[in-house]
N, C-alpha and C positions, 0 to 999 in steps of 0.2 A: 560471169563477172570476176575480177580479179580478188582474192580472197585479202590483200591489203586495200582496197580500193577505199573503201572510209579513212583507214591511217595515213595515203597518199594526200588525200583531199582534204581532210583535217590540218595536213603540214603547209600545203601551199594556201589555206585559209590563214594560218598563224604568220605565213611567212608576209601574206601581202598584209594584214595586221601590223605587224612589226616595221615593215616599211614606211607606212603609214604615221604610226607613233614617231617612226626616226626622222622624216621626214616634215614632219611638224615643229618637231624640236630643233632641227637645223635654220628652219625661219622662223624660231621664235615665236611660234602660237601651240598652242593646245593640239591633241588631236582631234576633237569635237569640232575646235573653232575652224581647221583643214577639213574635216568633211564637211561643216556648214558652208563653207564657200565651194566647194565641188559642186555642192547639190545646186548654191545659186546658177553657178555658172552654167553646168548643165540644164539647168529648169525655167531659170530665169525669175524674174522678181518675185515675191510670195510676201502674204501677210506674215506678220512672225508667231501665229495659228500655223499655218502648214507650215513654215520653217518644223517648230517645234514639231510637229507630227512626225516628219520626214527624219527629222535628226533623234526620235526618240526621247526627246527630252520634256520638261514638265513646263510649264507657261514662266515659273519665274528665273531656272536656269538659261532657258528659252532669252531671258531679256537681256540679261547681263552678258552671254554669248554676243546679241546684237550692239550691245553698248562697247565690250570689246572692241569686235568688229570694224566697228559706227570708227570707234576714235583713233583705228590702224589707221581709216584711210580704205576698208577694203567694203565696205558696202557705205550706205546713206538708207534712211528713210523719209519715207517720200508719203504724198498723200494716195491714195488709191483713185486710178483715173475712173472708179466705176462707181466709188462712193468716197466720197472726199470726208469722210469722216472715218475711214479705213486707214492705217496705215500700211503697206508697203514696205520690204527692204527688198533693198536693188543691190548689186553686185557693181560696182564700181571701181575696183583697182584688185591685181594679184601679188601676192609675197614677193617682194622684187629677187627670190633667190630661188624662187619654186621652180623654175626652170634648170638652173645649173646644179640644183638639188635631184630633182626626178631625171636627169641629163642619163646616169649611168643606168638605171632601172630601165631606162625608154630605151636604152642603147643593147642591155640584155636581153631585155625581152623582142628588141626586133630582131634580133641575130635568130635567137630561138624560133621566130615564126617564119623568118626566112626560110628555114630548113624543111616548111611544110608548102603542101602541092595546092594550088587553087582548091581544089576539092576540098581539101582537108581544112584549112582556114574557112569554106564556108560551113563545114559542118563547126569547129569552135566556134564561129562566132553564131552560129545558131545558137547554140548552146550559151554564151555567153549571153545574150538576148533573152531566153526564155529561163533560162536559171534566175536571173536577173527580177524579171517578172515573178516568180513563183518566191524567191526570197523576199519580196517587197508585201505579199500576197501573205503570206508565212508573217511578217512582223504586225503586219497591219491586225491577222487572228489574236494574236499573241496579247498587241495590246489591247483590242477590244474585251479577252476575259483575263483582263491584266484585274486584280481583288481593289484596286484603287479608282477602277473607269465606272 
């Protein structure tokens, strides 16, 4: 293994961090309130229980997040179709600039993958997949012997 290989991964972790934070702030939301609508969109609707889980955050930042949210225009909630005494947020509308905002990010980063061989993009996105997993795996520890759970 490469003797920088932590300091390389370390960088490209700060860097897509930083993107993230820039990225949030050119549409005008938080960067909490950009990864709470990733998560909807990739997950699909969740009580604002797993919202909070998945976002790391505590049941009352958790609300005001969703109220945020509620009053952009970018989620609703709803009743739960399994128990109507549940509520539901649903993803309903995206940052009308989140495209022309991630426009050059998507545009770098595909030049960069272009550059690699079938093979090689499915071992990344192996990797991409199963890192993916194993850091979600890693947070969920984390909080469970978090001294407040």
């Amino acid at each position: 293994m490469r003797s920088d290989a932590s300091e390389v991964y370390r960088r490209y972790l700060s860097a897509v961090m930083l993107h993230g934070h820039a990225s949030a702030r050119a549409c005008e939301l938080g960067a909490t309130d950009l990864y709470a609508l990733n998560i909807l969109h990739l997950s699909g609707a969740m009580t604002p229980g797993e919202l909070s889980a998945r976002t790391g955050l505590t049941t009352g930042p958790t609300t005001r997040l969703v109220d945020r949210l509620e009053q952009a225009g970018y989620v609703r909630r709803a009743p739960s179709p399994d128990d109507r005494r549940k509520v539901i947020v649903e993803p309903v509308g995206r940052p009308a600039d989140l495209d022309r905002v991630m426009a050059p990010a998507r545009q770098r980063i595909g030049d960069i993958l272009g550059g690699y061989s079938p093979d090689q993009l499915d071992v990344l996105f192996d990797y991409f997949a199963r890192a993916s997993r194993a850091y979600q795996e890693a947070a969920e520890e984390l909080r469970t012997e978090a001294p407040d759970n």
